[in-house]
C-alpha positions as CSV (number, residue, x, y, z in Angstrom):
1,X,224.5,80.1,14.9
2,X,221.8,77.4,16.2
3,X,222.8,77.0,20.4
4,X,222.2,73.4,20.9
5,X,220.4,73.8,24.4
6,X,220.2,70.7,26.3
7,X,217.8,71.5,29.2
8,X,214.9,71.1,26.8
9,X,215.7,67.2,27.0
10,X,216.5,66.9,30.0
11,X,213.3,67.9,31.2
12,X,211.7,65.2,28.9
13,X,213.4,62.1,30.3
14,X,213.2,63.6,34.2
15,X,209.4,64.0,33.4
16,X,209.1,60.3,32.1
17,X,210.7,59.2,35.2
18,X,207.5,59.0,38.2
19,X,205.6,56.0,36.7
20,X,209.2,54.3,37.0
21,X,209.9,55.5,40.3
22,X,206.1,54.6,41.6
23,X,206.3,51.0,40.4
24,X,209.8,50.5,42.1
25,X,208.2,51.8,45.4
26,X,205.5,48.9,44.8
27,X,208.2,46.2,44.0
28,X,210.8,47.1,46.1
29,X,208.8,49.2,49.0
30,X,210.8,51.7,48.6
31,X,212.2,54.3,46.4
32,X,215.3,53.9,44.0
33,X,218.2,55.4,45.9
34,X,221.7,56.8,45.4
35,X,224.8,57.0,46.6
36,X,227.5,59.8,45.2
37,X,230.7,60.4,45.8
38,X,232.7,63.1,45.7
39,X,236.2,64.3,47.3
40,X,236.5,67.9,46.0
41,X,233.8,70.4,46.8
42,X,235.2,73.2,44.8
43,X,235.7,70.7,41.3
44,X,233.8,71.8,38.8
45,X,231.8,68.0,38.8
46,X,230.4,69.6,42.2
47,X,228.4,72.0,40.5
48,X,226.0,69.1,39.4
49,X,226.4,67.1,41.9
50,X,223.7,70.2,43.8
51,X,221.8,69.6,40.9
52,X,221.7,65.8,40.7
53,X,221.3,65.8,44.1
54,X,217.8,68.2,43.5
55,X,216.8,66.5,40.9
56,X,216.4,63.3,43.0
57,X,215.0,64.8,45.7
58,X,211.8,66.1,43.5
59,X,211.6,63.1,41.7
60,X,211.8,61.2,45.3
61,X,214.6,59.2,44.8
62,X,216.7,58.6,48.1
63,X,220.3,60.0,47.4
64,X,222.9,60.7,49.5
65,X,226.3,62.4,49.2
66,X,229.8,60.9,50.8
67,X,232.6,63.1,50.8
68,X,235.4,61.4,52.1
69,X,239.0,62.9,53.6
70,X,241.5,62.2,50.9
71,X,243.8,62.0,53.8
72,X,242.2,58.4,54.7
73,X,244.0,57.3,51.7
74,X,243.1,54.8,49.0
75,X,242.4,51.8,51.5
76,X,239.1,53.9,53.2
77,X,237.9,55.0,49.4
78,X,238.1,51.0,48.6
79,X,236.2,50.1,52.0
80,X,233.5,52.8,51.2
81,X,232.9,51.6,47.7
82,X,232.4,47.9,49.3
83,X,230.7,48.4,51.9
84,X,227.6,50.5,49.2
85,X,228.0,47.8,46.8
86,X,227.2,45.3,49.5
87,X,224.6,47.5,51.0
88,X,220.9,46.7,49.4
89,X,219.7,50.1,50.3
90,X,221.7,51.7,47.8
91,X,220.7,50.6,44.1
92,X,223.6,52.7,42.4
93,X,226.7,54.3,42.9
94,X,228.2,57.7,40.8
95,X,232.0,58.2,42.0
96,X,232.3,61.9,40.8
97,X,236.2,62.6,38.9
98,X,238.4,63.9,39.6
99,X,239.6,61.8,42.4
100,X,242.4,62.0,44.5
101,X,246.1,60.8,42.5
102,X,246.1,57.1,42.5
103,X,242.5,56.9,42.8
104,X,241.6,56.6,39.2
105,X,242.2,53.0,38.7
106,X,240.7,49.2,37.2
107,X,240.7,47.9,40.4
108,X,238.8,51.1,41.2
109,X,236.0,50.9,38.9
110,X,235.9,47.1,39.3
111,X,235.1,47.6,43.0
112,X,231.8,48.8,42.4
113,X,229.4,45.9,41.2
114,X,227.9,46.1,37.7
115,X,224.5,46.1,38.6
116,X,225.2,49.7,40.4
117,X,227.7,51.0,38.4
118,X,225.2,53.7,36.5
119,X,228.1,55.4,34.7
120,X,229.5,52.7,33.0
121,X,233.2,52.5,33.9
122,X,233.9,48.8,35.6
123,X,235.3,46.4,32.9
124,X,231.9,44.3,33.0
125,X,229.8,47.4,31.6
126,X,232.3,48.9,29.2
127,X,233.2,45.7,28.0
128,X,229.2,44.8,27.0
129,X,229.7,48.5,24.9
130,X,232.4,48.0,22.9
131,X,231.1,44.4,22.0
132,X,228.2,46.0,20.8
133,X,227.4,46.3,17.3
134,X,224.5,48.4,16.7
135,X,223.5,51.5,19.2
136,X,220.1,49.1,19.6
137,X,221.6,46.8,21.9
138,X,222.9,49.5,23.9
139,X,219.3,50.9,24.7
140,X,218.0,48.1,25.1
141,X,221.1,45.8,27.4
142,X,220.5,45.5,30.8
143,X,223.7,47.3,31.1
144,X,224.8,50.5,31.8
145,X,227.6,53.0,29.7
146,X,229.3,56.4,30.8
147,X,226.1,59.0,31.4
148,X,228.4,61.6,29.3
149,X,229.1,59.6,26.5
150,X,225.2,58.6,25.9
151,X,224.1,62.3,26.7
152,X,226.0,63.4,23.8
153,X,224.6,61.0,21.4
154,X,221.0,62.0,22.7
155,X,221.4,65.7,22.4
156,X,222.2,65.3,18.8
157,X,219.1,62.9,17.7
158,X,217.3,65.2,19.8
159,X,218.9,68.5,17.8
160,X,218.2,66.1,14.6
161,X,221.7,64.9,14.1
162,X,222.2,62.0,12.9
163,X,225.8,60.3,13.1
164,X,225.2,57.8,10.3
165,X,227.5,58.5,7.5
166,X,229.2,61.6,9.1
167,X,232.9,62.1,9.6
168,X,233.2,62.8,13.4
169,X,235.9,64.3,15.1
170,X,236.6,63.6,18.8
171,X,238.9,66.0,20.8
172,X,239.9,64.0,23.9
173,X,240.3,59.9,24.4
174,X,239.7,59.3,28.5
175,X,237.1,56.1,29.1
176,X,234.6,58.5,30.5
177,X,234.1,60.1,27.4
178,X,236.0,60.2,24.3
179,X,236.3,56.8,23.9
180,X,233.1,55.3,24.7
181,X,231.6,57.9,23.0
182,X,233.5,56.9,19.8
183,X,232.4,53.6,20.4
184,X,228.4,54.9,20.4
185,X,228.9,57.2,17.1
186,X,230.5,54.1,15.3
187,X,227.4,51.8,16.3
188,X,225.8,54.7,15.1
189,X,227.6,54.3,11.7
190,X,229.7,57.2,11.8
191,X,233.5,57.1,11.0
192,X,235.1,58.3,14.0
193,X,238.9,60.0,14.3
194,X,239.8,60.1,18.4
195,X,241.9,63.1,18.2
196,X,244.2,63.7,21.5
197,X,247.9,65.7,22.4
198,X,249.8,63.7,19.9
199,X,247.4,64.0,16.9
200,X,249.4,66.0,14.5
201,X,247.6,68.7,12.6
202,X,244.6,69.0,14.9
203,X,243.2,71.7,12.7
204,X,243.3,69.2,9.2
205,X,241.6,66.6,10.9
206,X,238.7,69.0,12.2
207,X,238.9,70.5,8.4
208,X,237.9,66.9,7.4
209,X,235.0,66.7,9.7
210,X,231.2,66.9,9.7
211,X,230.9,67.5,13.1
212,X,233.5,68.2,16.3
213,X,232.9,67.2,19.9
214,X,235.5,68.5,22.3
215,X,235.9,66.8,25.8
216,X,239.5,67.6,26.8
217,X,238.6,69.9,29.7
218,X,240.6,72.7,28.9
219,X,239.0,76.4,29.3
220,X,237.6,78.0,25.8
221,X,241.2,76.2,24.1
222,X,238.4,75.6,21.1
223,X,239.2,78.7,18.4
224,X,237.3,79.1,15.1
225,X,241.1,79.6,13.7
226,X,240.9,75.6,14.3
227,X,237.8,75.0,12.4
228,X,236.5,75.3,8.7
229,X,232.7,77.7,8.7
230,X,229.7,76.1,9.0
231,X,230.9,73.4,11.3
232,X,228.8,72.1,14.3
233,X,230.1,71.4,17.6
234,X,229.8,69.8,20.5
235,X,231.0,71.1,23.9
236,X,231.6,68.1,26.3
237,X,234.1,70.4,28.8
238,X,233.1,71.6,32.1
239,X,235.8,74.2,33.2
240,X,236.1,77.3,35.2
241,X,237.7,80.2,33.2
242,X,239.9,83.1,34.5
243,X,237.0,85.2,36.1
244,X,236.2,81.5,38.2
245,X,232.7,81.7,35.1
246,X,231.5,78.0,34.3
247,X,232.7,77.3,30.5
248,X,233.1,74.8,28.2
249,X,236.1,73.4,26.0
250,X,235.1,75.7,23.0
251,X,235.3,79.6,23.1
252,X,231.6,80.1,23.1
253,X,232.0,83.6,21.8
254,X,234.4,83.1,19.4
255,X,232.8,80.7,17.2
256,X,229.6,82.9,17.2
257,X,230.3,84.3,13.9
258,X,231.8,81.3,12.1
259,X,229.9,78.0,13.3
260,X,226.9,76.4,12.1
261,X,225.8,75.3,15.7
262,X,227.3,75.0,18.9
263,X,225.9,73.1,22.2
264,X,226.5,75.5,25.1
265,X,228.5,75.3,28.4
266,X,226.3,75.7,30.9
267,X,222.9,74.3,29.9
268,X,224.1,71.8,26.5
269,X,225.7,68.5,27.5
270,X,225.7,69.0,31.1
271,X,222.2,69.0,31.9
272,X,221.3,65.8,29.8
273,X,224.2,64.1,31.7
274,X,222.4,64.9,34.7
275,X,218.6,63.6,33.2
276,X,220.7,60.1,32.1
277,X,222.3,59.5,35.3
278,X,219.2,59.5,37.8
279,X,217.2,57.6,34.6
280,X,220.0,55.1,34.9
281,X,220.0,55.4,38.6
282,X,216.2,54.3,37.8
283,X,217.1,51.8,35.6
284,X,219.0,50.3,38.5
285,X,216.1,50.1,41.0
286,X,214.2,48.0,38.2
287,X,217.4,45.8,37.6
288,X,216.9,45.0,41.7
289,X,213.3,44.5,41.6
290,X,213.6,41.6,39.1
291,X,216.8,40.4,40.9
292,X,214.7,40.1,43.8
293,X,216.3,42.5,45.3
294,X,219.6,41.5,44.6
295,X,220.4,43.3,41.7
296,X,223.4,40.8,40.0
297,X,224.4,37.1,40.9
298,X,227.2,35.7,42.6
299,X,229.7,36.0,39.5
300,X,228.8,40.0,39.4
301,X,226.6,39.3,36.2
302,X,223.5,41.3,36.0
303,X,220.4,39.4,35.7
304,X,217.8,40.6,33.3
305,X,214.4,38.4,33.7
């Protein structure tokens, strides 16, 4: 079985990051910078958010963690996420999930401005994906999509995977993953099935795939009894299993014998994620510069000159 390793590419864009950084330092006099979010310390999101958190800090990239009381309620969570988008020392915001119940909303998303929105999620960003034809204008927008969604489409042209023509099965349909990243693979020219609890005969539709990606976040729930041999799949899940052991959606050992590849949890998905967010965080810093420091007009458009 061929482990789909991810901290191989990861380690390419980081490393293609300084001259990036150096020239927003000229145009901005300063480094790009980031504010995260996070409520829950012990979620297994927190893991990287140490790790993003390093990784900016070698690259020299200002970041800076808020961990709010959920007890403050919704209203403080909305006054926080205002108050950094009107801030111009901060050039993008990552709100790490889960959030508190109630949290997860439109208005949510829509509170943080476009131009700083480096995973993708307010209706002006996701929007500019799904009008998107071919996967081109998505590298190339002045826009920004879910950093999970895009890793996974990079860790397979990087692996030498490519969606065109394939029969893609994705486990799981939230808009931070499964349905963007359906989205990408389509624009891609893949034929995508967006597989979730009411898909009946789970195990027939993965029969009828060329490749799997699982993001439901459910412990090693992933059994080779679901798929055919030789299949190749993609672990999107970041769980904790019974011995409080980082795993992924798929059970890593059991599909040892009968898969053709798998991408592991740690050290697959998780760590281009990482490498996409602080490149988008990047990306950003440059969207400011040319604003003039702004960053996005009045009507929350960003401006691209």
């Amino acid at each position: 079985m061929k482990i789909l390793e991810g901290k191989t590419l990861s380690a390419q864009i980081l490393d293609a990051l300084p001259a990036r950084i150096a020239a927003v330092k000229t145009a901005l006099g300063r480094p790009p910078s980031l504010a995260i979010i996070n409520y829950f310390a012990d979620s297994p999101s927190a893991v990287y958010v140490k790790r993003k958190i390093a990784a900016c800090e070698k690259l020299g990239i200002t970041v800076k963690l808020f961990a709010p009381d959920q007890a403050e309620g919704y209203p403080a969570f909305k006054a926080l996420l205002a108050r950094l988008g009107a801030d111009p020392a901060y050039d993008a915001i990552m709100v790490e999930r889960p959030l508190p119940d109630g949290f997860e909303t439109l208005e949510t998303w829509d509170s943080i401005p476009a131009a700083k929105d480096v995973d993708g999620l307010s209706s002006l960003n996701m929007g500019r994906l799904f009008i998107a034809k071919k996967f081109s204008e998505v590298e190339t927008g002045g826009y920004f999509v879910p950093c999970t969604a895009l890793a996974v489409v990079r860790l397979l042209k990087f692996h030498g995977i490519n969606p065109s023509g394939l029969n893609v099965a994705v486990a799981g349909r939230s808009a931070v993953v499964g349905r963007p990243l359906a989205q990408m693979l389509t624009a891609l020219d893949a034929t995508v099935t967006v597989c979730h609890t009411r898909t009946k005969d789970l195990a027939a539709v993965f029969r009828g795939a060329d490749l799997v990606i699982t993001a439901v976040g459910k412990a090693k729930w992933l059994k080779k009894e679901l798929l055919p041999p030789g299949m190749t799949v993609i672990d999107v899940g970041t769980n904790f299993d019974e011995n409080g052991k980082m795993c992924g959606d798929a059970d890593f050992k059991d599909l040892a014998d009968g898969a053709a590849a798998v991408s592991p949890v740690p050290g697959g998905v998780g760590p281009v994620t990482l490498a996409c967010l602080i490149e988008a965080s990047v990306k950003a810093a440059e969207l400011a510069a040319k604003a003039g420091g702004a960053g996005e007009n009045k009507k929350g458009e960003i401006i691209l000159t």
